[in-house]
N, C-alpha and C positions, 0 to 999 in steps of 0.2 A: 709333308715330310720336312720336319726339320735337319740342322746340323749333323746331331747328334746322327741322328737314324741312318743320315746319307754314310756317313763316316764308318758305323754298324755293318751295315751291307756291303762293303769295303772290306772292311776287319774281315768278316765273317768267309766272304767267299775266298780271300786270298789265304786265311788261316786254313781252310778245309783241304784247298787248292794246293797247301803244303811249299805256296809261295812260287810256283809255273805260273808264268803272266798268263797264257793261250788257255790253261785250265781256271785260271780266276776268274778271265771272262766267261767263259761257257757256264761258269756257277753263276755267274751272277746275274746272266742274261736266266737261268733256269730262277733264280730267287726273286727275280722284278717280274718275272711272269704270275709270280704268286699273287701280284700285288691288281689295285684296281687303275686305272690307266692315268686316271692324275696322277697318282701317284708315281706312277715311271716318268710323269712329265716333270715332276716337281726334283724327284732322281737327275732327270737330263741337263734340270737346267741349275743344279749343282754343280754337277759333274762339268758343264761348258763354262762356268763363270771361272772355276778353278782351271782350266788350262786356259784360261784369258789371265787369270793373274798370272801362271806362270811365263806368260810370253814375255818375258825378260831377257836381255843380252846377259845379264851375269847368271841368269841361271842356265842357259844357252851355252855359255864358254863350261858352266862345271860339267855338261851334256856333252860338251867337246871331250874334254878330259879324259873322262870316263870311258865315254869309246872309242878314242882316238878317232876322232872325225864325225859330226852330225848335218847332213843337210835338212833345210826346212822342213821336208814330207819325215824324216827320221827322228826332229826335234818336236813335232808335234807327238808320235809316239812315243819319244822320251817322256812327255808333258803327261800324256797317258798312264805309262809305268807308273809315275812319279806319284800322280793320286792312287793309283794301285796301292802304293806302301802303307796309305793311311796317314791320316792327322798328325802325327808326331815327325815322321819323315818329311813328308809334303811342308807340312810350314817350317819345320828346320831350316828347307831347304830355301822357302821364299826367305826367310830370314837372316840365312849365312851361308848363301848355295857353299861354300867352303867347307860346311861342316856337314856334306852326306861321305867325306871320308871317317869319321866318326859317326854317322850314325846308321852306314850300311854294314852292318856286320860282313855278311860276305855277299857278293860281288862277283857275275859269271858274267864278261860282257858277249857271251854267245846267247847266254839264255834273259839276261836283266837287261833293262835300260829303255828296251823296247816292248809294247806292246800297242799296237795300234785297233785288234780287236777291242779291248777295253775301252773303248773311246765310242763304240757305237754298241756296246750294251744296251743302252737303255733304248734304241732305236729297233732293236732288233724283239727286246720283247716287247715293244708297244703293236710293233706289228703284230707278233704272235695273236696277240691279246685281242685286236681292234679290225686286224686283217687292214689296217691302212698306215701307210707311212708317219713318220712322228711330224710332228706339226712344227713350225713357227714357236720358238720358246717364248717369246715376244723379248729377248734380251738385247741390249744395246751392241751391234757388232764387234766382232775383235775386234783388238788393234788390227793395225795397215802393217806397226812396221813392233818389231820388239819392243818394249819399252825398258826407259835408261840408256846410258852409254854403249855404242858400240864398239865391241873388240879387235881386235888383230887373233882370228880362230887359228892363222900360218904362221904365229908368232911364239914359238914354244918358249921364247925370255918372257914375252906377258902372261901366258897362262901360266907359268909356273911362277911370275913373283904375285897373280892375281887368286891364285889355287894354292897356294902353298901344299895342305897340309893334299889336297887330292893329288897334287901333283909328285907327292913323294910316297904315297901310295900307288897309283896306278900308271904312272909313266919315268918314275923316275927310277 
């Protein structure tokens, strides 16, 4: 499975899903089941490299912003949502976390930001498929710690001169 295709299955289940993180995963665990079991591996181990690039402090603080407060177990789901959105969100975001107030159209922090099912899609239909838990991706472990500078998350003068334009969207 290349880029492309991962990105496809992405598009596809959150377009049908009508954009419900908890209904994106359920399609897309039912769409990787379609598939033959490399293939949900080569799926997984897309899906873990990108929330390894996303473990960033500045994408972290726009994770803060957003819903006003993220601890670690809720910024990995953020990290999750976050490839939910698909290819053009996702690396907006690795490229100017600042600019997902521009490119989230709308924004329910009851229903978005989180989705931590998403994140073991592809574990769940390799089981279906293999009747045995997912393997070893053989990928290099996360980071230990974010990477990049660390914030001041209790510092509502740095997120807001760090976040501008999120910060005058959604907390200001």
């Amino acid at each position: 499975m290349d880029e492309t295709e991962f990105w496809g299955l992405v598009d596809s289940a959150r377009e049908v899903a009508d954009g419900d993180p908890e209904d994106q995963s359920d399609l897309l665990v039912d769409q990787l089941s379609q598939l033959d079991p490399d293939a949900v591996l080569d799926f997984a181990r897309h899906f873990e490299a990108r929330s390894n690039r996303a473990y960033r402090w500045d994408v972290w603080g726009a994770a803060w912003v957003l819903l006003g407060g993220v601890s670690d177990d809720a910024f990995e789901a953020f990290r999750f949502w976050l490839i939910g959105q698909g290819r053009e969100i996702f690396e907006g975001a690795l490229h100017d976390p600042d600019a997902l107030a521009d490119l989230l159209e709308d924004f329910d922090e009851q229903v978005d930001g989180d989705c931590e099912d998403l994140g073991y899609a592809a574990d769940e239909a390799y089981e279906r498929l293999t009747g045995a838990p997912l393997p070893d991706l053989g990928l290099a472990p996360a980071p230990r710690e974010p990477i990049g500078e660390p914030l001041d998350f209790e510092s509502e003068a740095v997120l807001a001169e760090r976040y501008p334009r999120l910060w005058e969207r959604f907390r200001g």
